[in-house]
N, C-alpha and C positions, 0 to 999 in steps of 0.2 A: 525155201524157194516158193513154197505155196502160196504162203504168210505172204509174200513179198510181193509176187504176181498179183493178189487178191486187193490188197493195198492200192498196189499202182489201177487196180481196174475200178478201183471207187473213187480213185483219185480221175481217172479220166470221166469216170460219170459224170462228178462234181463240175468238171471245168464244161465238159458237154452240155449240161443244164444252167453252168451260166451264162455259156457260148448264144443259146437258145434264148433264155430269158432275156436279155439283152437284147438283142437281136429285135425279139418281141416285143420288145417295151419302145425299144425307135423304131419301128414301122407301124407299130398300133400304138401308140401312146395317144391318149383319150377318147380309145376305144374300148368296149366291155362286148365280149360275144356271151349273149345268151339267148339258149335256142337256136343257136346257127345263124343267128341274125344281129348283123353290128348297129349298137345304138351307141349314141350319146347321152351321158349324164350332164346335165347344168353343174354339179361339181366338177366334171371332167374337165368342162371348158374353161367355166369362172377359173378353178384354181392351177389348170396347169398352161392357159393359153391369156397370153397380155398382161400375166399378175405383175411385171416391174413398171409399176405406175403409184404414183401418190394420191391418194381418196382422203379428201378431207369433207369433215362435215362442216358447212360456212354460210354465213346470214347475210343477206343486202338489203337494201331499206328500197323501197319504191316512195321514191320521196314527194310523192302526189300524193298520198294518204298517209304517210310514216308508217308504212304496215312492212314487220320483218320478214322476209322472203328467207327460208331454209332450203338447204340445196345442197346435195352430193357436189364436190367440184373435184375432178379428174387433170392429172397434171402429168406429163412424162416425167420421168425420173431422174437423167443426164443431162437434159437439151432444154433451152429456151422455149418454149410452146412458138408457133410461127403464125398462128392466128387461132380466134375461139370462136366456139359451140354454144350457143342454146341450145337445149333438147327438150320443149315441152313436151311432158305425160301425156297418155290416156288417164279417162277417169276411173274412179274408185279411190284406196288408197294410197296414196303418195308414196308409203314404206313397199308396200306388196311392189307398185311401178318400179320403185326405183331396184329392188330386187330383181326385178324381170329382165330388167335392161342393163344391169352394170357388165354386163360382159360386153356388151357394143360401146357401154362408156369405156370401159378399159384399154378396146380396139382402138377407139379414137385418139385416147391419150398416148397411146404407143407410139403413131403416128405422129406425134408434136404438136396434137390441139388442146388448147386449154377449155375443157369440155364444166360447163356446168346443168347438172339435171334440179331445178326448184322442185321442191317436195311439196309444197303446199302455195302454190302461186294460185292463182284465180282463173280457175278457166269455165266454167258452167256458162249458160246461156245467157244469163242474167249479169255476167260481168265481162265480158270476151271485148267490147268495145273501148270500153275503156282501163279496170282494175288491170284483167288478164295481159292487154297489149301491152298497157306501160308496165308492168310486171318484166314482162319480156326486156320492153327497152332499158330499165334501170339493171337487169340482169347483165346485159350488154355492158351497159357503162361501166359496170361492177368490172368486168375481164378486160374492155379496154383501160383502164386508168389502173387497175392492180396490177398487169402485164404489158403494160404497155404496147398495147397489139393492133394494126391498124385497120383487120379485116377482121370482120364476124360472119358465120351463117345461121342462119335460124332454124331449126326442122322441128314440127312439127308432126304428133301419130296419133287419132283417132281423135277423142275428146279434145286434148290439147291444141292439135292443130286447129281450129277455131279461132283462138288469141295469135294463135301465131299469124297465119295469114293478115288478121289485125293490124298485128304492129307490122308486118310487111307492106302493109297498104297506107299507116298512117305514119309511120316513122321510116327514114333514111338512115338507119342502121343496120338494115341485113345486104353483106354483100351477096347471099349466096340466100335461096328459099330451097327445103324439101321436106315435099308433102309424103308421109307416111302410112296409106290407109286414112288421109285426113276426112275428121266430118264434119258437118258444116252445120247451121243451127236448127235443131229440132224444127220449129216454126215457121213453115212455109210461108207465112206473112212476112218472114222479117229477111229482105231480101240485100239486108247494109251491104254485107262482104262479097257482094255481085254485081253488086249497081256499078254502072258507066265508070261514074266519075271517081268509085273508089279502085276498081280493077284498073285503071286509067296511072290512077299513083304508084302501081308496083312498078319498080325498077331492077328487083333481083333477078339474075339466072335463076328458071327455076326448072326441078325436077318431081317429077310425081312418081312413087312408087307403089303398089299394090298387088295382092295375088287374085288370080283369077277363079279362086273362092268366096269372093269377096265383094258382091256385084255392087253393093250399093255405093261403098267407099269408090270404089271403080267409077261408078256414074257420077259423085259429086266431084270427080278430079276431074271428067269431060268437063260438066257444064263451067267448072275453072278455067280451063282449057279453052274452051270456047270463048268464053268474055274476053281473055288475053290474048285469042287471034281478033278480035274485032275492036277490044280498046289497048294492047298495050301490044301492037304487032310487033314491034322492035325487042322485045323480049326472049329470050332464048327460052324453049319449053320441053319437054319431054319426058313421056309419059313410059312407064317400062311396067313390065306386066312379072309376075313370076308365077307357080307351080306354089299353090297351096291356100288357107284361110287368113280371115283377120286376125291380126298375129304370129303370122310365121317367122318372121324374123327372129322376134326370141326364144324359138324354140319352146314354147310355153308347154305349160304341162306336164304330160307324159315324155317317159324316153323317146326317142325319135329317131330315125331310121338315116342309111346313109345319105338318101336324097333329100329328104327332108333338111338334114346338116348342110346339103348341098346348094339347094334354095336357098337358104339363110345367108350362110357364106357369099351366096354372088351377090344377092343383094346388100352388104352390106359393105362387099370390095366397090361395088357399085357404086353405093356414094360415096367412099372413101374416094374414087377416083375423079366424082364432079366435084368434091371439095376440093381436090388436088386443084384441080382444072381453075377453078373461080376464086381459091384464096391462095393459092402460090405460083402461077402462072406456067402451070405444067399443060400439057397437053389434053385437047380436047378425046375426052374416051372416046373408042372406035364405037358404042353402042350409042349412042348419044347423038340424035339428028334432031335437031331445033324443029319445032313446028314451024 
């Protein structure tokens, strides 16, 4: 009887500790408490949040120069994609970038956009007017004619947004503009991407995102802000602020705290929800009041 009671009492431990662990694993899943404090790991998120998506690695030609354009391209995995993504980088390396962000690539591909990130498109100061822009636009043309897709958006974050605003201002293919921390070009002499009559040409909804860590990306999204109340009034604009530095969004770096998770997150349901809004004709977000 001992034998037997002792038995059934590790048999009830067993099932109490799966009961738990379980339990544990759906309510904290991609979380890691250490030191009494819940962070996030970039393993956490990349691999257990958005991974039923197809990542291919795939070339377009900018057919202005014949120069091969490489690029992460993100696909949902079940569904049609319903419209595509540009996502110009920040500068540095292209591999390092595209590592930083494939978890927002992922995010978007879940969602049914056919998302491509170029790895080594042109974006420095010295090519943003012309290589970088049309880089962008043959990128475009690349997801429209492979996917048959009739809306694109362009976003643009740091370095990269430079070309993007670009080809916002010189080509009629972005249905949807977002500015990510965008910066604008070193050179206070070279005022192209603010003049009248180039600010005049944007025709995309656009949205400006940035943390209030982050003063200067901050002010180069006003003085945007302002040219497109004075030459593109009819444009829908809006500028939204978050809780953190340049780069919060991807959680860069170090482990990172629940708020910090939390920042990132709204920001990035955030434009999920203005792309909803401008390429599928879903409703204007309740955060979102046009200048």
């Amino acid at each position: 009887m001992k034998q037997t009671s002792a038995f059934l009492s590790i048999i009830g431990i067993v099932l109490l500790v799966a009961i738990i662990s379980l339990s544990l694993s759906n309510s904290f899943q991609n979380i890691k408490n250490i030191g009494g404090q819940a962070v996030y790991t970039r393993t956490d998120v990349v691999d257990a949040l958005f991974t039923e998506v197809i990542k291919e690695r795939i070339a377009f030609i900018n057919q202005d120069d014949d120069k091969n354009i490489h690029a992460d391209l993100y696909l949902p995995s079940d569904t049609t994609p319903k419209a595509g993504i540009i996502f110009t980088r920040g500068g540095g390396s292209g591999k390092i970038q595209a590592d930083k962000w494939e978890q927002y690539m992922r995010r978007l591909a879940h969602v049914n956009y056919a998302v491509l990130f170029p790895i080594d498109s042109r974006i420095n100061n010295n090519h943003y007017k012309d290589k970088g822009a049309a880089d962008i636009f043959y990128a475009a043309t690349y997801l429209k004619q492979t996917y048959n897709l009739d809306k694109i958006a362009c976003i643009g974050t740091s370095q990269g947004h430079i070309s993007t605003l670009a080809a916002v201002e010189d080509y009629s293919i972005c249905d949807a503009y977002v500015n990510i921390a965008g910066a604008l070009p070193h050179k206070q002499e070279d005022p192209y991407l603010l003049r009248p009559n180039q600010i005049a040409q944007i025709e995309s909804p656009s949205l400006f995102i940035v943390g209030d860590e982050d003063p200067q990306k901050e002010n180069f999204q006003l003085l945007i802000i302002d040219q497109m109340d004075q030459y593109a009034p009819d444009i829908a604009k809006h500028q939204e602020i978050y809780q953190g530095p340049h780069g919060f969004m991807t959680l860069e770096g170090q482990d990172y705290t629940q708020e910090e998770f939390n920042q990132a997150d709204k920001a990035q349901k955030d434009i999920i929800a203005f792309l909803k809004w401008q390429l599928e004709e879903a409703k204007k977000p309740d955060y979102y009041t046009p200048n």
